[in-house]
MIDO-514523 format. One record per residue (C-alpha): residue number from 1; residue in three letters; x negated, y, z negated. Coordinates in Angstrom, 2 decimals. Layout:
N
@nr=NUM; rest=ala; px=X; py=Y; pz=Z
...
***
This chain:
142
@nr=1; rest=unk; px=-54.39; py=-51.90; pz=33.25
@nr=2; rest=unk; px=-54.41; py=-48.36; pz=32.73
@nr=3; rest=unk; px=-54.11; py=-45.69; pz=35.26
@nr=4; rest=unk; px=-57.60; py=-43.41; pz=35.83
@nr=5; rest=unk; px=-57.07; py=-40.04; pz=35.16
@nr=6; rest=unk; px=-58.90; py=-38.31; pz=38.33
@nr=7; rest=unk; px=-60.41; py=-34.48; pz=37.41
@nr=8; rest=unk; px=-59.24; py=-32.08; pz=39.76
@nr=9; rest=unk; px=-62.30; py=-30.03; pz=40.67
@nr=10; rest=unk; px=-61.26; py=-27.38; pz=38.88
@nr=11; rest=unk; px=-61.86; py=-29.68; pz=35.78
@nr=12; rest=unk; px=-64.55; py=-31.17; pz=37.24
@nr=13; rest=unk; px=-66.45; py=-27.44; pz=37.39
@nr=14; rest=unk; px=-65.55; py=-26.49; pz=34.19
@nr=15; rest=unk; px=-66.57; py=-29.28; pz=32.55
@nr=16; rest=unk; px=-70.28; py=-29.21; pz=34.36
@nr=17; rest=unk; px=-70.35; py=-25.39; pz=33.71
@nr=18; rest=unk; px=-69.23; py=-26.30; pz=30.02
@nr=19; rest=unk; px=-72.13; py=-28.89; pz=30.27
@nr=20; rest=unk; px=-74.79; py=-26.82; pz=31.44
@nr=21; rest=unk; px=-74.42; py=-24.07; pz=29.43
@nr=22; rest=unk; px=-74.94; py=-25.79; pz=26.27
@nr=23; rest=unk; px=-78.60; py=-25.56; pz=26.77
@nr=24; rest=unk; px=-80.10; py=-22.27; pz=26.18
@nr=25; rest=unk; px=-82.56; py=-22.13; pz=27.67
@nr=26; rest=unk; px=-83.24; py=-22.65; pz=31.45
@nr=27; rest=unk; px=-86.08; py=-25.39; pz=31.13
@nr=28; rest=unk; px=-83.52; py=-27.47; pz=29.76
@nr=29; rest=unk; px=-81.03; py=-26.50; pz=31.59
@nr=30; rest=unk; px=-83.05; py=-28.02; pz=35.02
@nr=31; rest=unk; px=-84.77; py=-30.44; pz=32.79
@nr=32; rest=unk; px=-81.65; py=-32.00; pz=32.36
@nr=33; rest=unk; px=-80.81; py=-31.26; pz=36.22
@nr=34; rest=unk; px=-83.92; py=-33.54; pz=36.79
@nr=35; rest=unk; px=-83.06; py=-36.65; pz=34.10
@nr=36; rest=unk; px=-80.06; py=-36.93; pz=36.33
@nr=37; rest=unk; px=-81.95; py=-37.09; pz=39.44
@nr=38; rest=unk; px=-84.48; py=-39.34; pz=37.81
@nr=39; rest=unk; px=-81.09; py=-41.59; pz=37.43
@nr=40; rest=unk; px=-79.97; py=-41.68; pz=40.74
@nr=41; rest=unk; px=-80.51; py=-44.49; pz=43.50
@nr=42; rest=unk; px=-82.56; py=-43.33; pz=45.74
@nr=43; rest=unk; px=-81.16; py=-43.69; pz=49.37
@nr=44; rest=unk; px=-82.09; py=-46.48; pz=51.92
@nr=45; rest=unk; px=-84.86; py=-45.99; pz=53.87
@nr=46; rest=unk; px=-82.53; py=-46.08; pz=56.90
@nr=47; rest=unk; px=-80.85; py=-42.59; pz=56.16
@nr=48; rest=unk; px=-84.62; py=-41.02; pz=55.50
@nr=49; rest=unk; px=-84.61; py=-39.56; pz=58.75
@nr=50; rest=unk; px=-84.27; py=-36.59; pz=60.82
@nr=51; rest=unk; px=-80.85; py=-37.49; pz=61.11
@nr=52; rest=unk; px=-80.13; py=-36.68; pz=57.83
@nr=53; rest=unk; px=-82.56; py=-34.40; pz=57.12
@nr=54; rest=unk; px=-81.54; py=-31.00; pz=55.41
@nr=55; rest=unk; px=-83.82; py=-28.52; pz=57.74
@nr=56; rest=unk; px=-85.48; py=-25.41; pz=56.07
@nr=57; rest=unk; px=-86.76; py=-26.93; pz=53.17
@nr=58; rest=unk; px=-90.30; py=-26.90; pz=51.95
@nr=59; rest=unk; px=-89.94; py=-30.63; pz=50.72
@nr=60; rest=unk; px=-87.67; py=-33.16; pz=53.01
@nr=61; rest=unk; px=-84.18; py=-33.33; pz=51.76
@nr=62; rest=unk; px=-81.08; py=-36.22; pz=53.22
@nr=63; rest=unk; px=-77.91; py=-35.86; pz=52.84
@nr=64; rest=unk; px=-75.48; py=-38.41; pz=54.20
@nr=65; rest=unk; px=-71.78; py=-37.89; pz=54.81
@nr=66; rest=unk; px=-69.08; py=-40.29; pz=54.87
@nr=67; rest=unk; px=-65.50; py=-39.74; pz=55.41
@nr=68; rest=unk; px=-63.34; py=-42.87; pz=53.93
@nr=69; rest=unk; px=-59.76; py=-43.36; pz=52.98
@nr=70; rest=unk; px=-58.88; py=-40.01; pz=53.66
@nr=71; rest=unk; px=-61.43; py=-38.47; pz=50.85
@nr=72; rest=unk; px=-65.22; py=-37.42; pz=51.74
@nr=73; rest=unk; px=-68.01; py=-39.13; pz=50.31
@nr=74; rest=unk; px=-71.74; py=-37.62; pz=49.82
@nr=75; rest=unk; px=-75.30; py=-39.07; pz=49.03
@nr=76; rest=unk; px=-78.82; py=-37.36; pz=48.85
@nr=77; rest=unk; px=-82.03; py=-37.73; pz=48.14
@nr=78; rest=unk; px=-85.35; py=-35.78; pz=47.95
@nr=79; rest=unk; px=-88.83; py=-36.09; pz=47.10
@nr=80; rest=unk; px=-88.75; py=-33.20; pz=44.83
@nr=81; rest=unk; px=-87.03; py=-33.60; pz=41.63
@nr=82; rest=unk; px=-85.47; py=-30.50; pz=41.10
@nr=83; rest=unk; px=-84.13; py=-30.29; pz=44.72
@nr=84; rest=unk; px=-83.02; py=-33.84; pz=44.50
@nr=85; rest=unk; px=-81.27; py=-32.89; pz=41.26
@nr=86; rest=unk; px=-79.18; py=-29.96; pz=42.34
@nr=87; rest=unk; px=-78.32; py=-31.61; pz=45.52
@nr=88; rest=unk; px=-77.34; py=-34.17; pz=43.71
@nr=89; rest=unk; px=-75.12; py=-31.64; pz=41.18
@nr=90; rest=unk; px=-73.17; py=-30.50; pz=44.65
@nr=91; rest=unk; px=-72.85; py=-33.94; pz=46.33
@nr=92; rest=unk; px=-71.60; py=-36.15; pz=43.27
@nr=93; rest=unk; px=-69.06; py=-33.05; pz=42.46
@nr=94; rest=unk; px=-67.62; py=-33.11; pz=45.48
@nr=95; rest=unk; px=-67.66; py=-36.93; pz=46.18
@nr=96; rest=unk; px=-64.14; py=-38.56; pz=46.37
@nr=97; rest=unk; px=-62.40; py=-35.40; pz=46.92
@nr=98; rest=unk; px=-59.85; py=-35.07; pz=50.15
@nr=99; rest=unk; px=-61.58; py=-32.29; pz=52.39
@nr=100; rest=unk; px=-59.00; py=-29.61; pz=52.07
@nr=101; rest=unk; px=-60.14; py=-29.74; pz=48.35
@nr=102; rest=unk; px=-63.50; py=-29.38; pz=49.22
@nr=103; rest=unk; px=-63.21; py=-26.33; pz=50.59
@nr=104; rest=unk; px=-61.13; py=-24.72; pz=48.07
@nr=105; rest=unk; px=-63.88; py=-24.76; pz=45.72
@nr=106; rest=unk; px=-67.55; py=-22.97; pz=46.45
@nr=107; rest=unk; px=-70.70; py=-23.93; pz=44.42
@nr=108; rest=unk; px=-70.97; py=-20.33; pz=43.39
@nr=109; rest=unk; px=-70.15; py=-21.48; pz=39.94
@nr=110; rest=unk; px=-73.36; py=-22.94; pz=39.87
@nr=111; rest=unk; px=-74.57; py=-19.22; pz=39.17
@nr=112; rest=unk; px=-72.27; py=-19.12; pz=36.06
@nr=113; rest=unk; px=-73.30; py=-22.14; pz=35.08
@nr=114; rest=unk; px=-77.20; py=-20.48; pz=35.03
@nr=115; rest=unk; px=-78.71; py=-22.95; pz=37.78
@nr=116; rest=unk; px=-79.23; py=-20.99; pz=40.99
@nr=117; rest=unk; px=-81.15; py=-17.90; pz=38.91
@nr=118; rest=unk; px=-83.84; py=-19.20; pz=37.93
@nr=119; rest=unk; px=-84.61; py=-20.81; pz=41.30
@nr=120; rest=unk; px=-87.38; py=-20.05; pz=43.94
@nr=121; rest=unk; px=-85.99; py=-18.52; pz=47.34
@nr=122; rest=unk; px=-86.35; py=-21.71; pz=49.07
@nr=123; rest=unk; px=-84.72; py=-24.16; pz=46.86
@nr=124; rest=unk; px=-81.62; py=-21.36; pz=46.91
@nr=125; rest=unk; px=-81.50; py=-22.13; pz=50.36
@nr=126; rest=unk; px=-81.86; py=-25.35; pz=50.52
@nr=127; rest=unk; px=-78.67; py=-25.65; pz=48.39
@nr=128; rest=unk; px=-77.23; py=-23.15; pz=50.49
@nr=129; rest=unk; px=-77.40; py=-25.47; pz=53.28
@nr=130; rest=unk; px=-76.44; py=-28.86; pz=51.70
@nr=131; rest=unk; px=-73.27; py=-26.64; pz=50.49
@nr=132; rest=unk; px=-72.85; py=-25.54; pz=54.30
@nr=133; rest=unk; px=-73.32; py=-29.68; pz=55.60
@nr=134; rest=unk; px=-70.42; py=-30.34; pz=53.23
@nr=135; rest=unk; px=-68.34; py=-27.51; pz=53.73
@nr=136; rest=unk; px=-68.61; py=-28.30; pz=57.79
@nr=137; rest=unk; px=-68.03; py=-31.98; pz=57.07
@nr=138; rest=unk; px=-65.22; py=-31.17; pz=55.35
@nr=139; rest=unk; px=-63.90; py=-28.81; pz=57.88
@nr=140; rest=unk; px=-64.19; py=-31.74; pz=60.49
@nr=141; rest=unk; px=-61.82; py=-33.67; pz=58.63
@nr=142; rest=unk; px=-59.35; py=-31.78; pz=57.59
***
């Protein structure tokens, strides 16, 4: 069986900047945010709580940490499309990575990548605070 060839995140940004900025023009650019989070399983009902709840948001936002075989592991969900969609852009790029990675790499490329700009206040700080929840996971388990 072959060996998998694991993306550093490095590649993993460049290639999702790369992938992003092949549309044009912004609608596209968070339509296609919001296929992907049209794609994504939504999370058990169990980890809909204030728990997991990402506070400051105008619409409710989880996110669910997990620390496993030395790597971190992250899940959310929302009931807004376009938040679920760029919380979902942060937590599935920094899934499987070991924490000391994690924190090498901000989400600022996001910018570059022409996401964040064309976002209301709100949802800028909503992902601004899933990026802090990972960033302090991370941190924990260094």
């Amino acid at each position: 069986m072959p060996a998998v060839y694991a993306m550093s995140l490095t590649e993993k940004r460049d290639k999702l900047v790369s992938d992003l900025q092949f549309f044009d023009d912004p609608q596209d650019r968070l339509a296609f945010v919001i296929d992907a989070a049209k794609k994504r399983p939504p999370l058990p009902d169990e980890f809909k709580t204030d728990d997991y709840k990402i506070e400051g948001c105008l619409s409710n936002l989880w996110f669910v940490p997990e620390f496993r075989e030395g790597r971190c592991w992250f899940r959310s969900d929302g009931d807004s499309m376009i938040v679920k969609g760029i919380a979902g852009l942060l937590t599935e790029f920094y899934s499987g990575e070991p924490p000391s990675e994690v924190l090498k790499v901000d989400p600022s490329f996001l910018a570059q990548a022409g996401i964040t700009q064309h976002l209301s206040q709100n949802r800028k700080n909503g992902l601004g605070r899933v990026w802090q929840r990972i960033q302090r996971f991370a941190a924990e388990h260094v």
